[in-house]
C-alpha positions as CSV (number, residue, x, y, z in Angstrom):
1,X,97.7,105.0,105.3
2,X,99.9,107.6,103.9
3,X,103.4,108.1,101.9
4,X,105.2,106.3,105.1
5,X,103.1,103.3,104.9
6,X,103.6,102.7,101.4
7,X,107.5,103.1,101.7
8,X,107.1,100.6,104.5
9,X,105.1,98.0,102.7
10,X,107.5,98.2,99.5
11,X,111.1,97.8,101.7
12,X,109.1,94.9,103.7
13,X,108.4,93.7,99.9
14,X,111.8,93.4,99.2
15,X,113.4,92.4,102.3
16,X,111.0,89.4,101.6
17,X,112.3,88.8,97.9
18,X,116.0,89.9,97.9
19,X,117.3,89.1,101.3
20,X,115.2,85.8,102.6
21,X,116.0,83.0,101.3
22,X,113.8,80.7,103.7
23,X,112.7,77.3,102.2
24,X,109.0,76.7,103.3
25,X,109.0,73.6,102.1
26,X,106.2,74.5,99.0
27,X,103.2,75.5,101.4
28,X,104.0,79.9,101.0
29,X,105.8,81.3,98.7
30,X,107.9,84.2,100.0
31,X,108.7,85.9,96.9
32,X,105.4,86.0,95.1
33,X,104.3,87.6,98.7
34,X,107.3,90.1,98.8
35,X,106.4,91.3,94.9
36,X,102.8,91.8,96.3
37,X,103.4,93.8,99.2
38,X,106.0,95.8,96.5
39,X,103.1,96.5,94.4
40,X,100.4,97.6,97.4
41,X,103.5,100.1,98.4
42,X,103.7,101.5,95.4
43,X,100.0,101.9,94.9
44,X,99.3,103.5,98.7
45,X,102.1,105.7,97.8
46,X,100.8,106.9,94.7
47,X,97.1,107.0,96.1
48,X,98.1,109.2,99.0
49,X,100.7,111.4,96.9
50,X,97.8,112.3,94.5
51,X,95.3,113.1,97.4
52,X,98.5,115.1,99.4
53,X,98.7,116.9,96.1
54,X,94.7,117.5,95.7
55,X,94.6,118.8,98.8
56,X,96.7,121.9,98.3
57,X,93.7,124.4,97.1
58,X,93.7,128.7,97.4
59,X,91.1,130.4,99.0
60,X,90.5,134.1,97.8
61,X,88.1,136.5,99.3
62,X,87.4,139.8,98.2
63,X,85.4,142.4,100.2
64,X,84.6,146.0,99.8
65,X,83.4,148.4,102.3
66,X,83.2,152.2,102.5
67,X,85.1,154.1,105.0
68,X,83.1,156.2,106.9
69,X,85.9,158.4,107.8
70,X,86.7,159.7,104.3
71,X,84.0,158.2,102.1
72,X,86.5,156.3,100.3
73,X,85.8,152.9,99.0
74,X,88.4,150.2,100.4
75,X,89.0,146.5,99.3
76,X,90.5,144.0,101.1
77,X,91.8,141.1,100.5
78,X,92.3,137.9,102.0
79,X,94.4,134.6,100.5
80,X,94.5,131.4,101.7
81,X,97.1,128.8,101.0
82,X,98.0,125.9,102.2
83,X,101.9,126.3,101.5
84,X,104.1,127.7,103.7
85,X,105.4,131.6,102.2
86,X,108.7,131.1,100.7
């Protein structure tokens, strides 16, 4: 499940609450299950927006060597990130 779903869940939610107005005859309740599925939306989308956001981490690796050319010491550096460079 991700952001999509929960969007999906949330406007099925309330196509079932706003727009239907479909008598049952007492046996299912339409609305109470359209304010449902609009609650599980916004929950999966808040879920998978925290772990999208938790996910983003920077990786930084430092090594040093000595060139054998000129006996200098050299350091590079490598960085890792999961956003695209602006």
């Amino acid at each position: 499940m991700g952001i999509g779903s929960g969007i999906a869940l949330f406007v099925i939610g309330a196509i079932l609450v706003f727009a239907l107005n479909i008598d049952t005859g007492g046996y299912v309740d339409l609305d109470l299950i359209g304010y449902i599925l609009m609650g599980a939306g916004v929950l999966v989308f808040l879920i998978s927006l925290v772990l999208v956001m938790r996910s983003r981490r920077t990786e930084s690796v430092d090594r040093t060597a000595v060139d054998p050319a000129t006996g200098e010491r050299v350091t590079r550096r490598s960085i890792r990130n999961n956003d695209p460079i602006a």
